[in-house]
LUMBA-652198 format. One record per residue (C-alpha): y, x, z; residue in three letters. Coordinates in steps of 0.5 Angstrom, whole numbers, padded with zeros to 4 digits, always signed. Last residue first. Layout:
BEGIN
YXZala;...
END
This chain:
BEGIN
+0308+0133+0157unk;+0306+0140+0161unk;+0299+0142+0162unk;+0298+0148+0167unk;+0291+0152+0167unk;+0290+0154+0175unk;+0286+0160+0176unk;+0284+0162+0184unk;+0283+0168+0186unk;+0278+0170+0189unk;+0275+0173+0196unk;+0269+0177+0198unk;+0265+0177+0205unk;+0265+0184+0208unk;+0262+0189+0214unk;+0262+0193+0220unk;+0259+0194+0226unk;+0253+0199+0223unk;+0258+0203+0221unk;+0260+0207+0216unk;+0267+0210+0216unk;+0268+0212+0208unk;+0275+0208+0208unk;+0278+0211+0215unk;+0278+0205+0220unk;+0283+0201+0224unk;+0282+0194+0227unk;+0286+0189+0229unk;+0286+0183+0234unk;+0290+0176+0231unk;+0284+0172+0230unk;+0281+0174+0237unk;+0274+0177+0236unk;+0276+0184+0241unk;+0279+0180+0247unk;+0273+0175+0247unk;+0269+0181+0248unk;+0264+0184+0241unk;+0269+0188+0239unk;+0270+0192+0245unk;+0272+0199+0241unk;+0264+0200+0241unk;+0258+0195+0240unk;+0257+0188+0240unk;+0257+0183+0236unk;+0263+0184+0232unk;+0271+0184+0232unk;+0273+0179+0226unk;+0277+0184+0222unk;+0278+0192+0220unk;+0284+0195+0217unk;+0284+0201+0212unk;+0286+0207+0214unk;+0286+0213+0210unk;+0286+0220+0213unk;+0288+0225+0207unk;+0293+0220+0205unk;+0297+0220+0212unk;+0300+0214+0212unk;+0296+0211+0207unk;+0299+0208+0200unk;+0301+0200+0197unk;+0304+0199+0204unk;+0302+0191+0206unk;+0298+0186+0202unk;+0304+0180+0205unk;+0301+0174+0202unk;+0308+0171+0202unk;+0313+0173+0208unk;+0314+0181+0205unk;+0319+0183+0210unk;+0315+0181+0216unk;+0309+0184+0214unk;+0313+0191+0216unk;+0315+0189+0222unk;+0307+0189+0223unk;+0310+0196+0225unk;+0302+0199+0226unk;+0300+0200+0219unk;+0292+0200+0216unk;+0292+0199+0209unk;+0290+0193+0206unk;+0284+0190+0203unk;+0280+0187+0208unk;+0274+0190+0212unk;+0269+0185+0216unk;+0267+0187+0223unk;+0260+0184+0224unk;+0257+0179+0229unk;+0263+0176+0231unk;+0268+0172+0229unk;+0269+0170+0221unk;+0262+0169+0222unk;+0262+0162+0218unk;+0266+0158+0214unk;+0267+0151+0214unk;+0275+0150+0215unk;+0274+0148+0221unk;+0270+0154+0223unk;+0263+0154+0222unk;+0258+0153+0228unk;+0253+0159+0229unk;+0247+0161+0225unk;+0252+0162+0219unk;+0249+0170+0218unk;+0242+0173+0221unk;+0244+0177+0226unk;+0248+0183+0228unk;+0245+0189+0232unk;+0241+0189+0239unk;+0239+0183+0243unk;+0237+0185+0250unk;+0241+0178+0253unk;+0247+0182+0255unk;+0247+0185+0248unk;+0247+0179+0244unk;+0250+0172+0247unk;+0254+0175+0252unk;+0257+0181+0247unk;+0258+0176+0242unk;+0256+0172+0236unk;+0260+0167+0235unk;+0262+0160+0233unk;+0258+0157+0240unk;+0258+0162+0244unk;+0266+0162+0244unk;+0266+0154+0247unk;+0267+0157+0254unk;+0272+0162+0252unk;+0278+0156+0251unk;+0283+0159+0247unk;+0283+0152+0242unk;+0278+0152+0237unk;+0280+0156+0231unk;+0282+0162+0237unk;+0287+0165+0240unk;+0292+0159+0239unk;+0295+0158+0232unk;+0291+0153+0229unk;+0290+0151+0222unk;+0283+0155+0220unk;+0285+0161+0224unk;+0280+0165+0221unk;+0282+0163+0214unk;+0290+0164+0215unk;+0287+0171+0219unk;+0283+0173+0212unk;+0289+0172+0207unk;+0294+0176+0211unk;+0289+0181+0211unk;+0289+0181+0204unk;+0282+0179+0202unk;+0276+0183+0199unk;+0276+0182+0191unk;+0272+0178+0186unk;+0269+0178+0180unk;+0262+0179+0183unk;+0261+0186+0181unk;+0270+0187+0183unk;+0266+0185+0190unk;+0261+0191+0189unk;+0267+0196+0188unk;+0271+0194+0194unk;+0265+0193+0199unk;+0263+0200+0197unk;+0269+0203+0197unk;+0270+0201+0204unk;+0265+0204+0207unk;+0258+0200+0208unk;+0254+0201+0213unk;+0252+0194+0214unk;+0250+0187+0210unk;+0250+0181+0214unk;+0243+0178+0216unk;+0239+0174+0211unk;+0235+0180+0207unk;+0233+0181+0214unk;+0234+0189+0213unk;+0240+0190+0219unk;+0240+0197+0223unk;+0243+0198+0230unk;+0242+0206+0229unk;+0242+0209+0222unk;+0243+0207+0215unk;+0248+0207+0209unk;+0251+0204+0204unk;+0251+0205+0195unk;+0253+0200+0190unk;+0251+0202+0183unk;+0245+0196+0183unk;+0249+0191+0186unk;+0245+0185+0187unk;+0242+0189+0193unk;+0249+0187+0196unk;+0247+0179+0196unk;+0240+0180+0200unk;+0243+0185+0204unk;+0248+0180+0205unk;+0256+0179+0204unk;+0260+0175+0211unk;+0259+0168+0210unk;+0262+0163+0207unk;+0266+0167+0202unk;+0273+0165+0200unk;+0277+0163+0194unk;+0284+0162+0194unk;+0291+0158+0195unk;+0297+0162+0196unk;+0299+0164+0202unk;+0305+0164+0207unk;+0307+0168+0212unk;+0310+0166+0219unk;+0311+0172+0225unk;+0309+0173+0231unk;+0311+0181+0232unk;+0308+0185+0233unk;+0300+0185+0232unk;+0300+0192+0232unk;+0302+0192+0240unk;+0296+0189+0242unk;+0296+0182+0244unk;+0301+0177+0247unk;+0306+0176+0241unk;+0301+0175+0236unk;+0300+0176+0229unk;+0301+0171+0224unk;+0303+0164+0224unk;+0302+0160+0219unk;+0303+0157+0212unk;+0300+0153+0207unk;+0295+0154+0201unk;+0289+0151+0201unk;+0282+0155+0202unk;+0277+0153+0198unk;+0270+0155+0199unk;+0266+0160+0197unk;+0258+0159+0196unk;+0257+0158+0190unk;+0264+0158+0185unk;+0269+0152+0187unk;+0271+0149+0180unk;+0276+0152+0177unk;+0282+0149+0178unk;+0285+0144+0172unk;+0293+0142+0175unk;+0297+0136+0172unk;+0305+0136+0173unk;+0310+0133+0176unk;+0306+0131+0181unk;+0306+0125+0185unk;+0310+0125+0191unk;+0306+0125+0197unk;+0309+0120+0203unk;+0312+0125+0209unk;+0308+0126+0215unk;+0312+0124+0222unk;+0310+0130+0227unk;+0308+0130+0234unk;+0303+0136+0235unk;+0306+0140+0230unk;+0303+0141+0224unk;+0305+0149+0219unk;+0305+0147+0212unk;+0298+0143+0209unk;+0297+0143+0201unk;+0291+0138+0200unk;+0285+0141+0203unk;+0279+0140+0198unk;+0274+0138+0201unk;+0268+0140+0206unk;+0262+0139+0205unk;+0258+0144+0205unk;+0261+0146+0211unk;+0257+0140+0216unk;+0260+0141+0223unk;+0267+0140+0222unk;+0271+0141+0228unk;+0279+0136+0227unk;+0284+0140+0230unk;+0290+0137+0235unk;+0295+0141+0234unk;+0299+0144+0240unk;+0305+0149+0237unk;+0305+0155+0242unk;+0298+0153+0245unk;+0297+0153+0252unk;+0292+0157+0255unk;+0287+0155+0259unk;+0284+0157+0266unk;+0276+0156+0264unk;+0273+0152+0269unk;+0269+0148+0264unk;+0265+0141+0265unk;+0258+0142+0263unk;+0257+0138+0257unk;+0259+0143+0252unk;+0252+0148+0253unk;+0248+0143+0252unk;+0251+0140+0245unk;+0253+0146+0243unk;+0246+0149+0243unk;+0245+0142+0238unk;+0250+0143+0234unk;+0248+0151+0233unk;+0241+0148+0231unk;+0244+0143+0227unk;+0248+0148+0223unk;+0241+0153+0223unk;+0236+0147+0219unk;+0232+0142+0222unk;+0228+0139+0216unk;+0227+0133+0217unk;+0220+0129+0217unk;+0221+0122+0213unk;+0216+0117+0217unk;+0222+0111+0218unk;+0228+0113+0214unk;+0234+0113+0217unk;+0235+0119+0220unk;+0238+0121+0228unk;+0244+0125+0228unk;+0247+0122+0233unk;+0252+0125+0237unk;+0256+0132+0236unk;+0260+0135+0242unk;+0267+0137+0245unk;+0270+0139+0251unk;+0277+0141+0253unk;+0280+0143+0247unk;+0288+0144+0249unk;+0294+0141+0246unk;+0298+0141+0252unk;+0301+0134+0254unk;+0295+0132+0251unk;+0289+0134+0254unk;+0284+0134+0248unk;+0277+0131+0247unk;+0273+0132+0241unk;+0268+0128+0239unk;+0263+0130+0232unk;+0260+0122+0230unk;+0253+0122+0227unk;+0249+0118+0223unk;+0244+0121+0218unk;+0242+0117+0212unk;+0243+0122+0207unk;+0249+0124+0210unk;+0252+0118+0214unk;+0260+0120+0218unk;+0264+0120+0224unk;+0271+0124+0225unk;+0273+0125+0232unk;+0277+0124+0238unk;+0279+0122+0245unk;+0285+0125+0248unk;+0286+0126+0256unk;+0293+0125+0260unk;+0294+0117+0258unk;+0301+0114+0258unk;+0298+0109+0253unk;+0304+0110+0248unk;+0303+0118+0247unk;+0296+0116+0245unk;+0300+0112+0240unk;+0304+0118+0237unk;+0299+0123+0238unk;+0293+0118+0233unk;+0300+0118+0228unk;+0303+0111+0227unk;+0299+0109+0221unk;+0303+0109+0214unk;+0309+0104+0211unk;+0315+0106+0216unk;+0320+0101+0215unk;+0316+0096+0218unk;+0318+0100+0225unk;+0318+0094+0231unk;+0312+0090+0228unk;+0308+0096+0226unk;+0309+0100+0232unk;+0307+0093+0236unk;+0301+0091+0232unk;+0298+0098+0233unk;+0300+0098+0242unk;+0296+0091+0241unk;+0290+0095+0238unk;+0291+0100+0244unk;+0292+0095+0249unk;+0284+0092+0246unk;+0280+0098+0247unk;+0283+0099+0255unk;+0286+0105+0257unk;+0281+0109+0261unk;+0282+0111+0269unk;+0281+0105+0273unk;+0274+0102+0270unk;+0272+0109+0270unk;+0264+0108+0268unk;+0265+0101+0265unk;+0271+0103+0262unk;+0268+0109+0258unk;+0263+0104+0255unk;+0267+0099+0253unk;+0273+0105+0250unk;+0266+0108+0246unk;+0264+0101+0243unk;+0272+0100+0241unk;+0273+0106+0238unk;+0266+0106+0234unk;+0268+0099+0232unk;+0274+0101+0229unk;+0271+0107+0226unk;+0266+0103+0222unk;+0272+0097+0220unk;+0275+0104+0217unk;+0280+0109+0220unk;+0281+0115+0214unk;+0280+0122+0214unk;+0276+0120+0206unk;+0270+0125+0208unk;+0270+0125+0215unk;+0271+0118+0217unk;+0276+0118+0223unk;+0275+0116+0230unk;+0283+0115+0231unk;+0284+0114+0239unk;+0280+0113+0245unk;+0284+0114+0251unk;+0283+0117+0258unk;+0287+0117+0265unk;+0286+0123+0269unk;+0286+0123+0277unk;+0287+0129+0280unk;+0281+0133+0283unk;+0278+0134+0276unk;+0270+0133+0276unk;+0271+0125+0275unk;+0274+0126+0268unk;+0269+0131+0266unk;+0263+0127+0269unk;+0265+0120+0265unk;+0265+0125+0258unk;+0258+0127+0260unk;+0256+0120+0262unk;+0260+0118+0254unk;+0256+0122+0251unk;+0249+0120+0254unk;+0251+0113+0252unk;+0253+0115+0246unk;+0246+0117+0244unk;+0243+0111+0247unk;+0248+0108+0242unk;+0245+0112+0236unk;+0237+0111+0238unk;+0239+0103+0238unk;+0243+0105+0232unk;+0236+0108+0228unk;+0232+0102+0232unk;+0236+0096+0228unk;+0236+0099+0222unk;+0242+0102+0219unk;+0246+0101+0211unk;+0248+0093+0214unk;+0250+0095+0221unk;+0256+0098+0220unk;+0259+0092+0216unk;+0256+0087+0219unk;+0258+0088+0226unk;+0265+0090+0222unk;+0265+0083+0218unk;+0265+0079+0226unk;+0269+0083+0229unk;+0274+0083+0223unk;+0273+0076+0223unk;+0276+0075+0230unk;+0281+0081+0230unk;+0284+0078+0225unk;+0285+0071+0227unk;+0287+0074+0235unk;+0292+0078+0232unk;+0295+0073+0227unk;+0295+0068+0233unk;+0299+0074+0238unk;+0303+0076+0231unk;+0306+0069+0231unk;+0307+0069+0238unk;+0311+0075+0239unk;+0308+0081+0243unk;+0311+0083+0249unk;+0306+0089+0251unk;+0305+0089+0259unk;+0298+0093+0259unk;+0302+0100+0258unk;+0308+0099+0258unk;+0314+0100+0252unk;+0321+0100+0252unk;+0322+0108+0254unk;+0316+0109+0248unk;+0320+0105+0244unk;+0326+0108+0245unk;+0323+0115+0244unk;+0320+0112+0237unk;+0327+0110+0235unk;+0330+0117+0237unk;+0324+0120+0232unk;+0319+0124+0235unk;+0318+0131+0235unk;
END
């Protein structure tokens, strides 16, 4: 929450009327002079002409669509551009400060009455920095989003791989956290003549740009704890994630303390990715019975697999064993299934590996959100991370499909909703009470209730099939399945996780 100084503030300030003092009005207007110079410079310098009139007709599409969001609400919404970050350090810089002001221009131009203008966003900066010297970092985007008084948030990240320019946009209604509508710009390769191989994330980004632009009439939910996501587009390079404990929407971070001591961590093997320790919200309040009570449980630092396990992975595994039968998957790209539980086991201990705790696969699942999805509990933007029932079996299209075809989550992985359910290591228990007396990485009762029937619990919900899996309600990170350990099913599959080994060096 904000701290009292900052409500004063709030109370203190109008949009458009902010005092400033001389002194800052002149070194403002100084440095927003070279910095509008520098930063055209800057932004243009590794782009050619034609690549960024490309990109900012691209822009231009965006902001008619985001024009058309706004102007589709009965009530009159105000919208502010804040914070477009560079992905790979998540830091504003001179190319993310232009990319704010020119989307804020064209948003303007379009609802001359509904956005908050570039430059009272720069002053409310100056402001907050005149008013709280003793606050060494950047007020928070929510914070100074909160100062305009606007209704909608526009965010995002941008960055250049191999030549590619693009920005990811994502727009959130503030008072509830809520995703309302989100798209990828750009994209367009620098290098004249130079063919780009299209590969199936930039297929996904571009079914979810079309379907994205249309403005949704799904009722929304609102968070328990809003947070601000931020959705990443490109898996493969995603960073290692500082420690990161449970964010609430107006929160004052706390300056990092330099460690005591050095850690060396094994370097991310193929095709896993690190996911950071931190705590989350497990369970669900407002689902099924075995997902009572919410509860907060931590995890340790581990290692997952991007996407579920294949049959070109399985088929590595000269002593593992599966099954066939009706809805049967042979690309060698598509997600191993009719594997029981102790197949799935027995060929991650072959990779030295291990299936994950339940608790384990929820935090990755949830990626940092506490809503029923990673993305927000809008349905509308479920297609575009999943296969489902809607995309699958309501279009004639029978059985799961090739893995990481759709957008991955934030924390870059894949299929963790839909196409196959996904086994975990722990043994099936309705009483989530249970989980609750084991706060850190719960793993659950080390026997089966009924050793002659047991169950082992089942993850992701799947393309389609029986049990509803393949509905909303089936694929939400809190839904639970049970199965016994030698159930072969063409619904089911696995991904592996690793530890993760640290080699401590004291002085």
């Amino acid at each position: 929450m904000f701290h009292p100084e900052n409500e004063n503030l709030i109370k203190r300030t109008v949009p458009g009327c902010v005092k400033l003092t001389s002194i800052i009005s002149v070194s403002f207007l100084s440095v927003f002079c070279l910095f509008f110079i520098s930063s055209k410079v800057l932004f243009a310098a590794p782009f050619s002409t034609e690549t960024l009139a490309i990109f900012d007709s691209k822009l231009e599409i965006a902001a008619e669509n985001i024009a058309e969001q706004v102007l589709g609400r009965e009530k009159k919404v105000v919208i502010a551009v804040v914070d477009i970050f560079n992905y790979e350090t998540q830091e504003r810089d001179v190319k993310a400060e232009l990319l704010e002001e020119q989307l804020s221009d064209l948003l303007f131009e379009k609802l001359p009455n509904q956005v908050v203008p570039y430059f009272e966003i720069v002053y409310l900066r100056l402001e907050w920095r005149s008013r709280f010297p003793e606050i060494l970092h950047d007020p928070l985007t929510e914070d100074i989003a909160k100062l305009t008084n606007a209704d909608w948030l526009l965010t995002g990240t941008y960055e250049s791989i191999r030549g590619l320019l693009s920005v990811n946009l994502n727009l959130y209604e503030l008072k509830s956290g809520d995703l309302l509508w989100q798209t990828v710009v750009g994209k367009q390769r620098i290098e004249e003549n130079e063919q780009e191989e299209i590969t199936p994330e930039e297929i996904a980004t571009q079914e979810m740009e079309q379907t994205s632009s249309e403005p949704s009439t799904q009722k929304i939910t609102q968070f328990h704890a809003p947070v601000l996501p931020s959705i990443s587009r490109y898996p493969s390079f995603e960073q290692e994630r500082s420690t990161q404990k449970k964010t609430e929407l107006f929160s004052t971070p706390i300056p990092a303390l330099p460690p005591p001591v050095e850690e060396e961590v094994q370097k991310i093997p193929h095709e896993m990715v690190l996911i950071s320790e931190g705590e989350f919200l497990m369970g669900s309040d407002f689902g099924d019975e075995d997902e009572l009570p919410d509860h907060l449980v931590f995890i340790n630092s581990f290692y997952l697999d991007q996407h579920e396990v294949t049959n070109l992975d399985y088929s590595e595994c000269l002593s593992c064993e599966r099954g066939h039968g009706g809805f049967d998957t042979i690309d060698p790209q598509q997600p191993a299934v009719y594997v029981d539980w102790n197949n799935a086991d027995a060929y991650c201990k072959t990779q030295n590996k291990r299936l994950p705790t339940e608790a384990e696969w929820e935090y990755a699942a949830r990626a940092g959100s506490e809503s029923e999805y990673s993305f927000g509990d809008n349905v509308s933007f479920l297609e575009n991370y999943a296969w489902v029932e809607t995309n699958t079996t309501d279009l004639g299209l029978w059985g799961a499909r090739k893995v990481s075809s759709k957008i991955a989550n934030q924390w870059g992985l894949f299929d963790l909703y839909g196409n196959v359910m996904e086994w975990v290591q722990n043994y099936y228990t309705q009483d989530y009470f249970i989980s609750v007396r084991q706060p850190n990485n719960p793993k659950g009762p080390s026997l089966p209730l009924d050793e002659n029937y047991p169950l082992r619990v089942v993850r992701g919900g799947a393309w389609g099939g029986l049990y509803g899996a393949g509905t909303p309600a089936g694929v939400r990170s809190a839904k639970r399945y049970a199965f016994t350990e030698w159930t072969r099913s063409f619904q089911i599959g696995f991904r592996c996780a690793m530890d993760v080994f640290k080699k401590i060096e004291t002085n």
